[in-house]
C-alpha positions as CSV (number, residue, x, y, z in Angstrom):
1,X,-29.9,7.7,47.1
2,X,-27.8,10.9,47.4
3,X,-26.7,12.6,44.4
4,X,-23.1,12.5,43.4
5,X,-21.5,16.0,44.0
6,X,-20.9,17.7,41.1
7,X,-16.9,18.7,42.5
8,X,-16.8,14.5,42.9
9,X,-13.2,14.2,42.1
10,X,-14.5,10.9,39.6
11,X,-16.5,13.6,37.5
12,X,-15.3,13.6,33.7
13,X,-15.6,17.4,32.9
14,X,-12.6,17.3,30.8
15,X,-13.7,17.8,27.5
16,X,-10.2,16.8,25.9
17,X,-10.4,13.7,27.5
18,X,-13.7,13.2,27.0
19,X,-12.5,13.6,23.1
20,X,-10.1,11.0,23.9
21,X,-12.6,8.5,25.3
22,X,-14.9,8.9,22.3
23,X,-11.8,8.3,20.2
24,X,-10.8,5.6,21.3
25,X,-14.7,3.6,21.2
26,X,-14.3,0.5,19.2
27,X,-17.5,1.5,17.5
28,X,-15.9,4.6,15.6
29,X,-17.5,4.7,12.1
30,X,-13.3,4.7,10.7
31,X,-13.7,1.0,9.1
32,X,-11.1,0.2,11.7
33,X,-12.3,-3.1,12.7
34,X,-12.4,-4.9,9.6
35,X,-8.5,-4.4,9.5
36,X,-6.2,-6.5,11.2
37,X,-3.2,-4.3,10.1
38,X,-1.2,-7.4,8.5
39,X,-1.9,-9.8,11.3
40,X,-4.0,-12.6,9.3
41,X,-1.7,-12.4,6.2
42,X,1.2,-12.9,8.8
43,X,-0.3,-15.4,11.1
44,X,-0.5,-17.3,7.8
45,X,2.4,-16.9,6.1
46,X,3.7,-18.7,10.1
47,X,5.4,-15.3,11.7
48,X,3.4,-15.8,14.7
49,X,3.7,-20.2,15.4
50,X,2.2,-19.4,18.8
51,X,-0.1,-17.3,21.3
52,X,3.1,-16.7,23.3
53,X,4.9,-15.2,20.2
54,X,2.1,-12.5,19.4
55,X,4.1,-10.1,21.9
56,X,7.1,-9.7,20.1
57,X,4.8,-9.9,16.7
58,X,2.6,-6.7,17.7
59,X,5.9,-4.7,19.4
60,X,7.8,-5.6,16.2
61,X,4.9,-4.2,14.3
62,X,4.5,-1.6,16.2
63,X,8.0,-0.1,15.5
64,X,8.2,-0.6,12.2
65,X,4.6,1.4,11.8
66,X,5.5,3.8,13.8
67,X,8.6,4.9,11.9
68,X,6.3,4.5,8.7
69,X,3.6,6.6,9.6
70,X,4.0,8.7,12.6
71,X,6.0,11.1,11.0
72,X,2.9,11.7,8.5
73,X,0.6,11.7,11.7
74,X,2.8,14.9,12.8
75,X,2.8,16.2,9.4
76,X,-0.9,16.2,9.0
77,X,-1.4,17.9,12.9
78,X,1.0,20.6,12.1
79,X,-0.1,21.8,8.6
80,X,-2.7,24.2,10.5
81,X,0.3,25.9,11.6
82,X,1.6,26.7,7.6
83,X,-0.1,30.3,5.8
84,X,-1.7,27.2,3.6
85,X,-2.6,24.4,5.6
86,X,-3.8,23.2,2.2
87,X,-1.2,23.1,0.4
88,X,1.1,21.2,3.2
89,X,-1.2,18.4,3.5
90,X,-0.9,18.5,-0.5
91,X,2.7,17.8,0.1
92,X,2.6,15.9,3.1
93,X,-0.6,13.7,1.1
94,X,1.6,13.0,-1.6
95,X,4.9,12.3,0.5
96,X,2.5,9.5,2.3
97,X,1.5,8.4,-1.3
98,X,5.3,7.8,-2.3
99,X,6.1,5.8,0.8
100,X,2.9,3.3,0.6
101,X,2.7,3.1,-3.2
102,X,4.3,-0.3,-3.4
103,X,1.7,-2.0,-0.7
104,X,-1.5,-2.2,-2.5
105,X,-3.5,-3.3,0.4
106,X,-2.0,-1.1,2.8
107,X,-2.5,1.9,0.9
108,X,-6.3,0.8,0.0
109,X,-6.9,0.9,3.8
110,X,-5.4,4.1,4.5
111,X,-7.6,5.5,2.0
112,X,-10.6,4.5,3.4
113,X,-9.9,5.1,7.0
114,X,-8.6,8.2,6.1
115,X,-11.8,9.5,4.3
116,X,-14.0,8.0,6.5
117,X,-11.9,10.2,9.5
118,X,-12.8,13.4,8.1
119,X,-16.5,11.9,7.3
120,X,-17.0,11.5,11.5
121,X,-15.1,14.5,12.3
122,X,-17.9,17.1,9.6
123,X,-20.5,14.9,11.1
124,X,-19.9,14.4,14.9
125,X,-17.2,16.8,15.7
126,X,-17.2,19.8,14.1
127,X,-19.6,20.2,11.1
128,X,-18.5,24.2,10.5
129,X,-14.6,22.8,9.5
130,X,-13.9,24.5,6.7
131,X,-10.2,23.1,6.3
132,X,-11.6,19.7,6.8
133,X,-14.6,20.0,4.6
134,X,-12.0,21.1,1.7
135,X,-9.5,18.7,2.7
136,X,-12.7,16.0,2.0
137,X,-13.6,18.1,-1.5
138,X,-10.2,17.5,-2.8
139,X,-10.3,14.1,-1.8
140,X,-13.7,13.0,-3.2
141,X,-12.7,15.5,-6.3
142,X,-9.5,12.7,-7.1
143,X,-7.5,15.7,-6.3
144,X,-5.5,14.0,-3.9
145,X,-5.3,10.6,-2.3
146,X,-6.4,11.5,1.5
147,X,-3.9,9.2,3.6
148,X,-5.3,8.1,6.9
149,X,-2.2,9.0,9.0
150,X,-2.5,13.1,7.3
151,X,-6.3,13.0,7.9
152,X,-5.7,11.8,11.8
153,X,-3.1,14.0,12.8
154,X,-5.4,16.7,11.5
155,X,-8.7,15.7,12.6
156,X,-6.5,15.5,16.5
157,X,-5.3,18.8,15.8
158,X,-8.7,20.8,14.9
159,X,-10.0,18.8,17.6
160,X,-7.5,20.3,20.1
161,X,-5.9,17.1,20.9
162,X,-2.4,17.8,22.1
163,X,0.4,16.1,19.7
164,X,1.8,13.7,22.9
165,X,-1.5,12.4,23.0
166,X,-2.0,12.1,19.4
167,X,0.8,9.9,18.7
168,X,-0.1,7.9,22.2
169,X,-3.7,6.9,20.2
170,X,-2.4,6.7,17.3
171,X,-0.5,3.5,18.4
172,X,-2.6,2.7,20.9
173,X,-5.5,2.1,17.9
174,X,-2.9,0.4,16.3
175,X,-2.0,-2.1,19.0
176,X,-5.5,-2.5,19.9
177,X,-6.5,-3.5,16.4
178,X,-3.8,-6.6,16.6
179,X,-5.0,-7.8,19.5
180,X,-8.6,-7.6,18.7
181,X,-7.8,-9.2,15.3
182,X,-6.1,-11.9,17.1
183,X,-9.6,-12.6,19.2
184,X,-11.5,-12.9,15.8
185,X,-9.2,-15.1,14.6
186,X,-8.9,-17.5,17.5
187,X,-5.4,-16.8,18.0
188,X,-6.1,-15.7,22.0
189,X,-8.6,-15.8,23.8
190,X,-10.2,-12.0,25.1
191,X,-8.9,-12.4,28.5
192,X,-5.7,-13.1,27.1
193,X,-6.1,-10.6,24.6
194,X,-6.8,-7.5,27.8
195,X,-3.4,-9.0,29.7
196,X,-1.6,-8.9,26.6
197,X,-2.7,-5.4,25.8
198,X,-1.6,-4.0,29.2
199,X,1.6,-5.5,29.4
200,X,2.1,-3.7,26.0
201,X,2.4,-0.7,27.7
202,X,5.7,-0.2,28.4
203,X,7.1,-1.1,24.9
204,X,4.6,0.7,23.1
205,X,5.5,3.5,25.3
206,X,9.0,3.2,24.3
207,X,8.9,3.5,20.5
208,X,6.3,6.5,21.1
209,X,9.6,8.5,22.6
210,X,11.6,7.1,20.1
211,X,9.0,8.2,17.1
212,X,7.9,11.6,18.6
213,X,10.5,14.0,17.1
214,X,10.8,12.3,13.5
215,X,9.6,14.3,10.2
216,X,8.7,13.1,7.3
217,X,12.3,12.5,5.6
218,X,12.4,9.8,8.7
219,X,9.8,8.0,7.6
220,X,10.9,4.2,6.7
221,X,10.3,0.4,7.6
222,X,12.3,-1.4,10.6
223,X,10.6,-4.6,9.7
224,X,10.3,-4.9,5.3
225,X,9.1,-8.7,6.2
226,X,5.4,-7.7,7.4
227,X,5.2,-4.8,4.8
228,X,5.4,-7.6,2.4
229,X,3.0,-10.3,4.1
230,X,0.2,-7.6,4.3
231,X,0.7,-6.7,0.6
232,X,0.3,-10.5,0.2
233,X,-3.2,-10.2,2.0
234,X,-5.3,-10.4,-1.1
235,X,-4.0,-13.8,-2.5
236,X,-4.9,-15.7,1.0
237,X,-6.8,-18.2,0.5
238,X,-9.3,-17.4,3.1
239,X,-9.9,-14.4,4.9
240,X,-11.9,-12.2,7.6
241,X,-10.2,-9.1,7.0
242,X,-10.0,-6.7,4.3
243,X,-6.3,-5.8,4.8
């Protein structure tokens, strides 16, 4: 069999999206798939009666966490740019903290995905981080809280990752995660789940544009109703998900 040509225009020598690919893997060590982001608490509390509603479910979700945590995911990508990239994500850390403070199980998840961000970034990435491995210290120290939308935006920056596609995978994770939930949970089917996940482009696109320029003062919730059914997650009944 002849060799593939190493100028094949198929080849993948890009290593930014190489970087992509990787971060986007299902199997991240981020404790991502044990959250369905407030789908089973809201599937129970009746928001989504049917298959044919998840759609408008995941796009309203979507744009209501977008305008709650993208800002932060900018935040945390641009503190390398500050004389003390430590002490912005001190501030931008504790802005986070203020804003997700009143949903317990929200916050809890951040936390852990956050950490556990910088964790694969020391050990897979880059293990000679020095902001990073700090930015851990303080954490594990109870110095600060260690958000996961701060710890992203700055893992994608020290990993090159330009900010367009930051905020792209950011919601892309996000809207993945729903989807896949809904799979676990017998909601859809996985067929159903791909079609739906394609044809979420083009909205998904649209509150990306609409998100990209916000700071932190922006940050807020377009939809208060599934803020409060994922704070609610805890007192279900049964569950599969942590949050």
């Amino acid at each position: 069999m002849m060799a593939a040509s190493v100028n094949s225009p198929f080849s993948a020598d890009d290593k930014s999206n190489w970087l992509l690919y990787l971060l986007t893997d299902s199997a991240l060590p981020t404790g991502g798939f044990v959250a369905s982001s407030g789908l089973e608490a809201s599937f129970q509390a009746g928001l989504i009666p049917s298959a044919s509603t998840l759609p408008d479910f995941t796009l309203s979700a979507a744009h209501s966490f977008a305008f709650n945590t993208v800002p932060f995911v900018r935040a945390g990508y641009y503190t390398v740019d500050s004389e003390d990239p430590i002490a912005a994500l001190e501030d931008a850390d504790a802005t986070c903290e203020a804003l997700m403070i009143g949903n317990t199980v929200a916050r809890r998840a951040s936390l852990a995905q956050g950490v556990a961000m910088l964790t694969l970034h020391i050990k897979c990435f880059s293990p000679d981080d020095e902001v990073v491995k700090q930015w851990k210290k303080m954490i594990r120290a109870g110095k600060v809280d260690g958000h996961f939308a701060i710890c992203f935006g700055l893992v994608c920056r020290q990993l090159s990752v330009s900010i367009e596609n930051t905020s792209h995978l950011w919601l892309y994770l996000f809207t993945r995660t729903l989807y896949s939930s809904a799979v676990r949970m017998n909601i859809i089917g996985p067929y159903e789940a791909q079609r739906m996940l394609l044809r979420a482009k083009e909205g998904i696109e649209d509150v990306v544009q609409k998100t990209m320029h916000l700071t932190m003062d922006d940050a807020c919730q377009t939809n208060p109703l599934l803020d409060v059914c994922q704070g609610m997650h805890d007192r279900l009944y049964t569950r599969l998900f942590n949050s």
